[in-house]
N, C-alpha and C positions, 0 to 999 in steps of 0.2 A: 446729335447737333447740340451746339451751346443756346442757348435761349439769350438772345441779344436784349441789351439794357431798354431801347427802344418798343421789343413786342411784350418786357415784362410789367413796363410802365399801361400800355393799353390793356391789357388784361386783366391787372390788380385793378387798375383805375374803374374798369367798369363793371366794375364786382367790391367796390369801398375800399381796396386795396388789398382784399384777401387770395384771390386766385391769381393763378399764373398757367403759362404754357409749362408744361412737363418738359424737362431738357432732354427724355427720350422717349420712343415707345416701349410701351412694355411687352416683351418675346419670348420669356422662357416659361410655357407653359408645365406643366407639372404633373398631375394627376391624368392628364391623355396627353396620347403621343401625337402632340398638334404646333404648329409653329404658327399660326393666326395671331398678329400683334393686337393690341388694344388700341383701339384709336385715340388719338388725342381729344381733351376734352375742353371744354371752355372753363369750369371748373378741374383741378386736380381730383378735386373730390368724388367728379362725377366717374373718375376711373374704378373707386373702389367696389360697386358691385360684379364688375366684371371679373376683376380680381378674385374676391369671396367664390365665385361662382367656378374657378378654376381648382380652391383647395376643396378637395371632400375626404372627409376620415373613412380609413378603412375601416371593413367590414371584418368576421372573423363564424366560422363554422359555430353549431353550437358542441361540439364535443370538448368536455373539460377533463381537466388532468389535473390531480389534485395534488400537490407536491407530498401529500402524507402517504399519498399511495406510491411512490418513491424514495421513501424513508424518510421524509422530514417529518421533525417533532420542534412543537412548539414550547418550549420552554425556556426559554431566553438562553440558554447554555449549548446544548448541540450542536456544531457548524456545521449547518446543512448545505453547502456546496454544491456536492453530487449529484444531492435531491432533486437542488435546483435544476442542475445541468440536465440529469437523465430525465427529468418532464420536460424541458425548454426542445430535447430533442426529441421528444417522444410525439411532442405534437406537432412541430415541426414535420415531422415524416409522414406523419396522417392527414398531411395535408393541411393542418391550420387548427386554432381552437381557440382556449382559456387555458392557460397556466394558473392555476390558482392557489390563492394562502389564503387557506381558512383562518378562522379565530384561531389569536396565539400569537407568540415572540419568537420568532425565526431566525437566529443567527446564522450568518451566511458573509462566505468571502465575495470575491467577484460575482458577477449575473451577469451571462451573454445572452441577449436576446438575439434570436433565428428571424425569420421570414415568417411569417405568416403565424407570429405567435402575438395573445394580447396577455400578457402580463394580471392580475386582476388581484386586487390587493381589498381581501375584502373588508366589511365592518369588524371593528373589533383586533383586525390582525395587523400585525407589525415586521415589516422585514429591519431587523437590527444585525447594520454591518460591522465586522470585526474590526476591530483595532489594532490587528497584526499586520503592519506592511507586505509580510510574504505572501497574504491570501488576496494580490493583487497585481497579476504577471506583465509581462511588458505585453503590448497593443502600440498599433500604429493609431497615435493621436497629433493635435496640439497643445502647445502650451504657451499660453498668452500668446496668440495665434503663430506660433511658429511650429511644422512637423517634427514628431521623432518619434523617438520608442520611449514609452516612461510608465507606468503604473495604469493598468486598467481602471478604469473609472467606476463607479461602486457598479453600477449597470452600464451595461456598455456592447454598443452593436457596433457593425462595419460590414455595409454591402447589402443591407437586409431591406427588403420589402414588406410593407404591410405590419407593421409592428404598430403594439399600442400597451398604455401603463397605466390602468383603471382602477377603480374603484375609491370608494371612500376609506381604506384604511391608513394605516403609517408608514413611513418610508424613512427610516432614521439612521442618516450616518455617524452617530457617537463622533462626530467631529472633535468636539471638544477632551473628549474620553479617550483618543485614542494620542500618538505623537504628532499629529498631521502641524499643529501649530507650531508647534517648536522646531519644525522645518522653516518657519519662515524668518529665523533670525539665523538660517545656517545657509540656506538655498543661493546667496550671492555666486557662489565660485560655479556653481551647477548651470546658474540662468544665464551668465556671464559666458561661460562656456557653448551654450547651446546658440547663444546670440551669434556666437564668432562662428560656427559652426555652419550658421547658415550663412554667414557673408563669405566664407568661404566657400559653399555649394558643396560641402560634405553629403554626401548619397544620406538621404531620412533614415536607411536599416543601419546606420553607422553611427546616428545620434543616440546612443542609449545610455537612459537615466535605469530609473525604478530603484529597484535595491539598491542601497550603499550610498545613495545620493538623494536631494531634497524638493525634489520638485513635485509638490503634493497631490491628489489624483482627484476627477472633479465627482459629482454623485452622480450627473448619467451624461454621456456623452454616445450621441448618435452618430455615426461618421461614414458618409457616404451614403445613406440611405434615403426611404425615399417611399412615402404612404405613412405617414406617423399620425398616432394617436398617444396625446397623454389628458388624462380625465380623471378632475376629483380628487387624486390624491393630496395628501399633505406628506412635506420633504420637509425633515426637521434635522437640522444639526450638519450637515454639510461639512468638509472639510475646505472645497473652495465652490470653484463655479454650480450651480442646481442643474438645474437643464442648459444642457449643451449641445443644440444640434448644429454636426458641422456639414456643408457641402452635403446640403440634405435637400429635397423639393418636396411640397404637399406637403405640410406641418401645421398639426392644430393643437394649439396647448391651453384649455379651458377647465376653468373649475378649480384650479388645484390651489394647496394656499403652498405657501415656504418661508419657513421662519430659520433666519440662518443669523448666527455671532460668529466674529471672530474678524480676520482680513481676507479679502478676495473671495467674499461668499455671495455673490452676485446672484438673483434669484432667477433671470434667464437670460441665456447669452445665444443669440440666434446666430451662427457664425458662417457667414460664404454661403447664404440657403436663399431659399427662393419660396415663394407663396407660401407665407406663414400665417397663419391667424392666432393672436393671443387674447380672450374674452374672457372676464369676469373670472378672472384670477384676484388672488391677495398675497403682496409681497410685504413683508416687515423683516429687511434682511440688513447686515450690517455692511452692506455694500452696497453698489446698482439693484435696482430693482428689475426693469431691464437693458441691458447693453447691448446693441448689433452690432457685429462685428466680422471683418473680411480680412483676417490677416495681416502680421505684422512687419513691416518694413521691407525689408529684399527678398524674404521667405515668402512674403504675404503676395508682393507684385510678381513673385514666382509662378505660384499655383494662381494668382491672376483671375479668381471668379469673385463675384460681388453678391452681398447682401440687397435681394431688391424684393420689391411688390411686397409688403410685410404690412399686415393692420392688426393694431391694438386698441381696443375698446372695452368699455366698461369694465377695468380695472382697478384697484384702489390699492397705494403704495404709503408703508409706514415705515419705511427705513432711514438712511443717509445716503450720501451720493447723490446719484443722477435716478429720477422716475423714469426716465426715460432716458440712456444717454446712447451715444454713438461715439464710440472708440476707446479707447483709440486707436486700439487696433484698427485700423481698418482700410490697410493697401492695397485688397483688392474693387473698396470701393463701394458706399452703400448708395441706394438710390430707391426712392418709391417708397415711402414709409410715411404710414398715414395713423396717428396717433386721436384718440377722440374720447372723449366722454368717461374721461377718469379723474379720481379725486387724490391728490396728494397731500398728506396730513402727520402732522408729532404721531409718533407712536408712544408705547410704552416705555422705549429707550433712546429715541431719536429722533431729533427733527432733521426733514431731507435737507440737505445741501441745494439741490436745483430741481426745478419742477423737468426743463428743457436739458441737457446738457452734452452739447456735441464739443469732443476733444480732439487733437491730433497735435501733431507737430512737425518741424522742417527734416524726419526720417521717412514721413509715411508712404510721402507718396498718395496714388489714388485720389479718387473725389466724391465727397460727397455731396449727393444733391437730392432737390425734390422733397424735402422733407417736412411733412405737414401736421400741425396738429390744431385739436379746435376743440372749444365747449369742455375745459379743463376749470378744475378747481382745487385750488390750494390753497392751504394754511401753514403759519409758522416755518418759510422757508429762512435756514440760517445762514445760505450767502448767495448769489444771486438766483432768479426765478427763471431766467431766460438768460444762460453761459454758451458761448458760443468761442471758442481759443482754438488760435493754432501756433501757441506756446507751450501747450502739456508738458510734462516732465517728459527728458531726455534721460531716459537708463543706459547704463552701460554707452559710458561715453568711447567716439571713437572707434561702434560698429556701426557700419554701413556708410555710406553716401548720404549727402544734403539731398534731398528727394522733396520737395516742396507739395506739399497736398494741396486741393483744391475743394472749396467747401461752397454751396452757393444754392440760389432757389429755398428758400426755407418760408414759409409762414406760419403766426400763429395769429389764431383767430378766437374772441371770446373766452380768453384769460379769466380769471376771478381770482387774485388774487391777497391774500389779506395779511400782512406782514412778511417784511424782508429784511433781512439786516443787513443785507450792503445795496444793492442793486438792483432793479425788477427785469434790467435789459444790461448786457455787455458782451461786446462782438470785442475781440481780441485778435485783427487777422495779425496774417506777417507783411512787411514791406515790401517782400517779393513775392506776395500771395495775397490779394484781401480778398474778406470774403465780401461776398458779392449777392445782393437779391436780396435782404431779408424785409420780409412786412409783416409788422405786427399789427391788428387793426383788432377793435371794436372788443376792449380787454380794459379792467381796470383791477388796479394794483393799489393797495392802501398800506400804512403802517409802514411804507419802507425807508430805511433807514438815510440813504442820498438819491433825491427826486429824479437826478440829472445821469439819465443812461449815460454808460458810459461804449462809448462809438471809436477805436482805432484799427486803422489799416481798413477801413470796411467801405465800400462803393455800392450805392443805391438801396439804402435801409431807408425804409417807411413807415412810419404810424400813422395810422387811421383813424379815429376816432377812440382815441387811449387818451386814456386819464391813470396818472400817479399822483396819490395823495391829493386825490381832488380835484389837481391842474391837469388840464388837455396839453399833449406835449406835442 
């Protein structure tokens, strides 16, 4: 159901303007095979323990498999491949365990993770991915949420149950070291190609990139799985997206930091998944910090599942872009996403672009809604604090159909924000779309650089007790 302008006004009203009715129940549970919805709550907020209480990280045997007793050797030189493979499958057969990398530098092509295996990356050790395009086969992935065939991603599952990617040690894709960037002033005729592809409905085993072409490959893409564990590690060096899980359910990704440079190095992109939990991570990436994301355009309302029930907390973001953004891919549709108690801040090499930042445009299609965030704190944002557009750039003009997206149901609550240089609030809908529902309430914004939000195509936004630069607006 749509949540009528009439029950969102009584709901925010009698909660300062922060709550509202959920514009659905929440159904797709995850980790049990149970179809019990969530009931609606008088706050949104009050949905989140239920939620939490549905993702649980798997568990794993204690029998270890130690990749040196498969022939890896740690010396940053040797490409241990095989090593990896014959332990990923060794314990897989045994029923489940720890793969593990002792102390050491472990060069290695691709890593497919199995079923019931946890990865475990210990102190001291380093898995360092080769810079050779060929030790990276074709896989059924996406790319910028559309299917095909194109480069395995540095780790990379499909179908797998019970997987997990632990420990305190390194996870380093030589992004930079290898050619992966210098794809991205070549990549146009590839990406362009694979757009037409899909408006055309070319069969996904017929879309193939990888070798000979530029569509660069992410560091872990999950794909279709379902009981994930990632814990503790650090992802350094990235060639694009970090953590990618696609059309995944039960997802907990805590602990880990990711320091990524370059473009499209996005520190996590939760894509078409369901009951995710992301806790007291640290992103300093030169992209999104996190992005949710449900597919792109005709491809995306294709496969037609949505990103939903997704909570992030106690996190802290040092990058540019969006702390938290949604899209813009995202035609199958994000909903239920509860963002809290994170601090966005300059980094070492950048200040964020937007603390909020949900994108799309007149291709996407899909709706997003229900999106909540609260008890945030930010510094030094360099263009608005709170961007909400359904003008994004249009790529590759002239694929697909005008497909108008739907964006609606958002609050943010208990803002702290302290310099902006353009904006603290802009809602950008379309004329044949606006967006709809936003309240901002009990937030204050200083330092920014024009007081006066700016508000187009947008129907029933609220402030609550907000102050910019001093003035209650």
């Amino acid at each position: 159901m749509e949540t009528n302008r009439r029950d969102f006004l009584r709901v925010a009203g009698a909660t300062a303007g922060v709550t509202m009715l959920s514009g659905s129940f929440l159904t797709a549970p995850v980790a049990a095979e149970e179809h019990a919805a969530i009931p609606l709550a008088e706050s949104p907020w009050d949905q989140v323990p239920a939620i939490l209480a549905r993702i649980v990280p798997p568990t794993f045997p204690d029998a270890r498999f130690d990749i040196t007793a498969y022939g890896a050797k740690g010396d940053g030189k040797t490409k241990n491949t095989e090593a990896f493979r014959k332990a990923i499958e060794a314990c897989t057969a045994a029923g489940g365990g720890q793969v593990v990398v002792p102390k050491g530098s472990f060069l290695t092509g691709a890593i497919t993770l199995l079923s019931n295996v946890n990865l475990v990356v210990s102190e001291g050790a380093t898995i360092k991915f080769s810079t050779d395009p060929k030790d990276y086969p074709l896989v059924f992935t996406r790319w910028q949420g559309i299917e095909c065939m194109n480069f395995s991603s540095f780790i990379y599952a499909r179908k797998a149950e019970n997987i997990a990617i632990t420990g305190p040690g390194l996870i380093d894709g030589q992004g930079p070291s290898g050619p992966w960037f210098d794809y991205d002033g070549k990549r146009q005729p590839d990406w362009e190609q694979l757009q037409k592809q899909a408006v055309d409905n070319k069969p996904v085993a017929d879309r193939k990139f990888g070798m000979g072409h530029y569509l660069k490959p992410n560091m872990v893409t999950l794909y279709e799985c379902r009981n994930i564990l990632i814990e503790g590690v650090r992802l350094r060096n990235s060639a694009m997206w970090n953590v990618h899980p696609v059309l995944c359910t039960n997802v907990t990704i805590r602990d880990i930091f990711v320091y990524s440079r370059g473009g499209m190095v996005d520190g996590c992109d939760p894509e078409a998944s369901q009951y995710v939990h992301i806790t007291g991570c640290r992103f300093d990436c030169g992209d999104d910090g996190i992005a949710i994301k449900a597919g792109r355009d005709i491809d995306g309302r294709r496969v037609g599942v949505a990103s939903e029930n997704i909570v992030i907390e106690n996190c802290s973001f040092e990058g540019r872009w969006g702390a938290l953004t949604v899209g813009s891919e995202m035609s199958g549709g994000v909903r239920n996403v509860f963002f809290q108690d994170c601090t966005v801040k300059k980094g070492s090499s950048y200040k964020p672009f937007h603390v909020l930042y949900i994108k799309t445009n007149k291709r996407r299609g899909g709706t997003v809604e229900n999106i909540h965030a609260r008890r945030i704190k930010a510094t030094d944002v360099d263009r608005e604090a709170i961007m909400v557009t359904l003008n994004y750039s249009l790529t590759g003009p002239g694929y697909g159909p005008i497909v108008n997206p739907k964006v609606q149901n958002i609050t943010a609550d208990g803002f702290t924000v302290n310099g902006v240089k353009k904006t603290a609030v802009t809602l950008d809908g379309l004329a044949e779309s606006h967006i709809k529902n936003v309240a901002i309430s009990n937030s204050t914004f200083t330092g920014v650089s024009t007081a006066k939000p700016s508000i187009k195509n947008a129907d029933g936004t609220t402030f609550t007790n907000v102050t910019i630069n001093g003035k209650k607006v």
